[in-house]
C-alpha positions as CSV (number, residue, x, y, z in Angstrom):
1,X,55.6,118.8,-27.2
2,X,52.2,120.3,-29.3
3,X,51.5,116.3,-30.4
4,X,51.4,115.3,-26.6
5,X,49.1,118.1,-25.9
6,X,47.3,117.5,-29.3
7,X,47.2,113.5,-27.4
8,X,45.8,114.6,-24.0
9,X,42.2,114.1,-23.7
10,X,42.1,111.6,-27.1
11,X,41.7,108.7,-24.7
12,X,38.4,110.1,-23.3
13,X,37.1,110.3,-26.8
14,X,34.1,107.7,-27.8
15,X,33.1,105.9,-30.8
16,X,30.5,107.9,-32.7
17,X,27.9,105.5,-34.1
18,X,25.2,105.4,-31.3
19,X,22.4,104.6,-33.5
20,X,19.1,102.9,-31.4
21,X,17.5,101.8,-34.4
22,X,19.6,99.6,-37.2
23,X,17.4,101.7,-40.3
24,X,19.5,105.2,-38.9
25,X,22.9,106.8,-38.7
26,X,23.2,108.7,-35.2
27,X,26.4,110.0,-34.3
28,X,27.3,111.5,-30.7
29,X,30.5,113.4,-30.3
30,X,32.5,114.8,-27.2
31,X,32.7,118.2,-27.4
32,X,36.5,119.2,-26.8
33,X,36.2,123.1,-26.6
34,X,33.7,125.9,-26.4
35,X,33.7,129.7,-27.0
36,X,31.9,132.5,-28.3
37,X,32.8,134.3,-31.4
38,X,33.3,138.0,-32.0
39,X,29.8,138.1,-32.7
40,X,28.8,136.0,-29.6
41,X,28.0,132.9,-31.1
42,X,28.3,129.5,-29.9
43,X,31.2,127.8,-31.2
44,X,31.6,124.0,-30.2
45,X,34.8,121.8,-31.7
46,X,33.5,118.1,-31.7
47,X,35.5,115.0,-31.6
48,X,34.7,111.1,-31.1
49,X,36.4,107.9,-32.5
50,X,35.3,105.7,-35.9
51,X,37.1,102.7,-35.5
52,X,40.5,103.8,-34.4
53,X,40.5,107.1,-36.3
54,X,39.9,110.3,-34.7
55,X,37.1,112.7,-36.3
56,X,35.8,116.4,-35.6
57,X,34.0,118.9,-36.8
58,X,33.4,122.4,-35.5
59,X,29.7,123.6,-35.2
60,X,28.7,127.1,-35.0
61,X,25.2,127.9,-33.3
62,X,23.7,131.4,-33.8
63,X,23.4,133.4,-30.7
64,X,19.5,135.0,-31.1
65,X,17.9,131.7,-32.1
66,X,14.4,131.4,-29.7
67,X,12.1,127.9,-30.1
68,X,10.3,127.7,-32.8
69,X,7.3,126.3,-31.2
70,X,4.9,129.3,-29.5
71,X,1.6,128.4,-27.8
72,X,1.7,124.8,-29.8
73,X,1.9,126.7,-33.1
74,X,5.3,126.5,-35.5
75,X,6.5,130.4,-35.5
76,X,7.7,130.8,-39.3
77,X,9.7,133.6,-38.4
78,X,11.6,131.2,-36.2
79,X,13.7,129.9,-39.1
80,X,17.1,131.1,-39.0
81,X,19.0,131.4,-42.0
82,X,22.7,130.4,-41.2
83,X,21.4,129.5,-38.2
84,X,23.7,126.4,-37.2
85,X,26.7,126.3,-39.6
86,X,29.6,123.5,-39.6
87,X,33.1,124.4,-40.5
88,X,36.1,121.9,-41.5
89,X,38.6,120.9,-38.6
90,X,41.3,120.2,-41.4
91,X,42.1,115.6,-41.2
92,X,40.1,115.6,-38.6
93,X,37.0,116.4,-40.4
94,X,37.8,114.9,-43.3
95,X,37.9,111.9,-41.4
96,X,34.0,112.8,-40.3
97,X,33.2,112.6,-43.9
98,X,34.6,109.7,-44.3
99,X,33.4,107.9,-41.9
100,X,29.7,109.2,-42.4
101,X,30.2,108.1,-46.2
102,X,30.5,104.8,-45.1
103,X,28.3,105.0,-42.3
104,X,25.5,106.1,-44.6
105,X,26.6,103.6,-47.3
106,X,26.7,106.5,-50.0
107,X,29.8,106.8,-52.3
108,X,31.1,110.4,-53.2
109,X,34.1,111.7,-55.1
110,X,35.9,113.2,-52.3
111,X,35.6,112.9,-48.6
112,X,37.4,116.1,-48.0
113,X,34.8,118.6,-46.0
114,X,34.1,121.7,-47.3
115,X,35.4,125.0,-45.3
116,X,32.4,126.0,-44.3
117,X,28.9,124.5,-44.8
118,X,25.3,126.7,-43.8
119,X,21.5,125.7,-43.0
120,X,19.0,127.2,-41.9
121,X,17.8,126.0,-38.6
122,X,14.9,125.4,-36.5
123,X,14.9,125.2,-32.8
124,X,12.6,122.3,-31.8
125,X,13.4,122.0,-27.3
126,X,15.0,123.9,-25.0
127,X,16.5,127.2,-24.6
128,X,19.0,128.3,-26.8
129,X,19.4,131.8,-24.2
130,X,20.7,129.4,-21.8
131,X,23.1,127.6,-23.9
132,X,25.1,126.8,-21.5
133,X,22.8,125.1,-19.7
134,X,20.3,123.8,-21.6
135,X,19.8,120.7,-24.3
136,X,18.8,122.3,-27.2
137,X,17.3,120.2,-30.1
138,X,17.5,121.6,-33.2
139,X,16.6,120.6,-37.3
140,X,18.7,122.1,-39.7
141,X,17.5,122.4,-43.4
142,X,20.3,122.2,-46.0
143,X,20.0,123.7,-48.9
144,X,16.2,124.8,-47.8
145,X,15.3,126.5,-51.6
146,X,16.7,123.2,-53.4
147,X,18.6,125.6,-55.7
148,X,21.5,122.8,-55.3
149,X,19.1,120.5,-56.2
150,X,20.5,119.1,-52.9
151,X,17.8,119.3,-50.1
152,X,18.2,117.2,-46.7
153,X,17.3,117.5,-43.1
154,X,19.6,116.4,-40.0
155,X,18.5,117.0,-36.2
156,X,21.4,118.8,-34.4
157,X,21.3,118.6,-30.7
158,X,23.5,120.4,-27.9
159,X,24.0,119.1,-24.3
160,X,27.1,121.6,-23.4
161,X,26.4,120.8,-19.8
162,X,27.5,117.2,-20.5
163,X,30.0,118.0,-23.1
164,X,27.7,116.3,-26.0
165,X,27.0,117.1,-29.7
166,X,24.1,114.6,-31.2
167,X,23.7,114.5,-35.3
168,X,20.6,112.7,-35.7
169,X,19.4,111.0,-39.0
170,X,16.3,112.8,-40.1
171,X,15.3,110.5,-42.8
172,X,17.5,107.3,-45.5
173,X,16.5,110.0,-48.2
174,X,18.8,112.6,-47.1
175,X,22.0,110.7,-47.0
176,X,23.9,110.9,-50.3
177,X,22.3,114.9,-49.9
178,X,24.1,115.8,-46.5
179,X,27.2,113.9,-48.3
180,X,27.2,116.0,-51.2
181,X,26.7,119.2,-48.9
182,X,29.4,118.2,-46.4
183,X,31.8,117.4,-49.0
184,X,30.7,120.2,-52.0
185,X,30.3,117.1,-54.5
């Protein structure tokens, strides 16, 4: 009986390549399920189709982020460290990887997603208050001091109104980076 549930609502699931432009990867997901964690945050699980296999991720957005922008001007103090954080669906987001390996056209030594994977983030439209409500665009900064050696940007954008999660290619430079991150290579 818990695989026919796990099967209701697959069918409503899309492919996840929606890229405009041939030169990026950009990936839109149905979000499945929403709630707040103990400490209020936004929790979204993600799901969409590549080919005929099924991929998720779960994305965690930080409940006090504000916009960044203030009177035209870039607020430094409105970079949130942890600020947007993705966490591994088991398979499912394995799959993710895997798809956005290939996707990117990057090879890696494992596709299996790490646990849990932190950025900073930066919230560049909307409201995050009114998450509910609102489509927030954000940029989230991986590895932001470089420590890893592994720095890459990816816009993350929310439409929970319309059940949407957007991961938007920043730049071609980033992809064997937010690879590496995704996957701890």
């Amino acid at each position: 009986m818990s695989f026919l549930n796990f099967l209701k609502g697959q069918d409503k699931l899309k492919q996840i390549d929606v890229s405009e432009d041939q030169d990026f990867v950009d990936l839109k997901l149905t979000i499945t399920k929403n709630w707040n964690d103990e400490n209020q945050n936004h929790i979204v699980q993600a799901k969409g189709l590549w080919g005929k296999e099924t991929v998720g991720i779960e994305v965690s957005f930080r409940r006090d982020m504000k916009l960044g922008i203030v009177d035209t001007e870039v607020d430094r103090k409105r970079f949130y460290r942890e600020g947007i954080n993705f966490y591994s669906m088991g398979e499912l987001s394995d799959n993710f990887t895997k798809a956005l390996s290939a996707l990117f056209k990057t090879e890696v030594a494992s596709c299996k997603m790490s646990e849990a994977v932190v950025s900073t983030a930066f919230v560049l439209s909307g409201q995050p208050e009114y998450f509910d409500e609102e489509y927030v665009k954000t940029k989230v900064f991986f590895d932001d001091t470089n420590e890893k050696e592994k720095y890459a940007e990816w816009y993350v954008n929310i439409d929970l109104k319309n059940r949407v999660l957007e991961l938007r290619e920043k730049d071609q430079e980033y992809r064997k980076n937010i690879i590496n991150i995704l996957t701890n290579n």
